[in-house]
C-alpha positions as CSV (number, residue, x, y, z in Angstrom):
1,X,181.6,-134.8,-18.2
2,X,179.4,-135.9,-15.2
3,X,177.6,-133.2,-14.0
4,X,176.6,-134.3,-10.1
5,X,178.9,-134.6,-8.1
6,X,179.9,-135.5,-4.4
7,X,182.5,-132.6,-3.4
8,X,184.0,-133.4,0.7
9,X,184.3,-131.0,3.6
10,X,186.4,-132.2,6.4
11,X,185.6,-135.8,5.2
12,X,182.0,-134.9,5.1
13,X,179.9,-135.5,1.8
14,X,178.2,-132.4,0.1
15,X,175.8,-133.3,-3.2
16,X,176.8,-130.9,-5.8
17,X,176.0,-130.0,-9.5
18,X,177.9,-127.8,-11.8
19,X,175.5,-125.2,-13.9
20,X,177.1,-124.9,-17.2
21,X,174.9,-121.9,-18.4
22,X,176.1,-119.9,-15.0
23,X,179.6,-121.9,-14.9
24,X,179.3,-122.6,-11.5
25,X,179.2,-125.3,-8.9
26,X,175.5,-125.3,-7.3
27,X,175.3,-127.4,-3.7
28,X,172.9,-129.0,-1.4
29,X,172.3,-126.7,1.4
30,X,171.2,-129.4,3.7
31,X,174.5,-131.0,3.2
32,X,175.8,-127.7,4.1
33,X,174.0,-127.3,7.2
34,X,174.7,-130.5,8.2
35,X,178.4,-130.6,8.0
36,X,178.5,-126.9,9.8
37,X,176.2,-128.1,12.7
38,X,177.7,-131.6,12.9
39,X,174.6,-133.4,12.4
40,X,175.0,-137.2,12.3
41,X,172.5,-137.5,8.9
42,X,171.4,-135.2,6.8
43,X,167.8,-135.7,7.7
44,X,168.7,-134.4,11.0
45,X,170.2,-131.3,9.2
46,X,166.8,-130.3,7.4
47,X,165.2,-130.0,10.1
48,X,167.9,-127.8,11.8
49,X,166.4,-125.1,13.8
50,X,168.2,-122.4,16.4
51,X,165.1,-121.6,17.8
């Protein structure tokens, strides 16, 4: 079974990797940020700030 994986939001790409100790699905919070705030990149989304 491959492990990483690329799940989608709204058509938007979220890295992902599934712990099998925990059984769970582990993602990239800068994908995360980035497809809540709309950023156009994700390099855009790491350097997110509302202040």
């Amino acid at each position: 079974m491959d492990e990483n994986k690329i799940q989608l939001f709204e058509d938007k790409r979220i890295r992902a990797a599934w712990d099998e100790e925990a059984e769970e699905w582990l993602f990239s919070v800068v994908d995360v940020v980035g497809v809540l705030t709309e950023q156009a990149t994700p390099r855009n989304a790491s350097t997110y700030c509302l202040f």
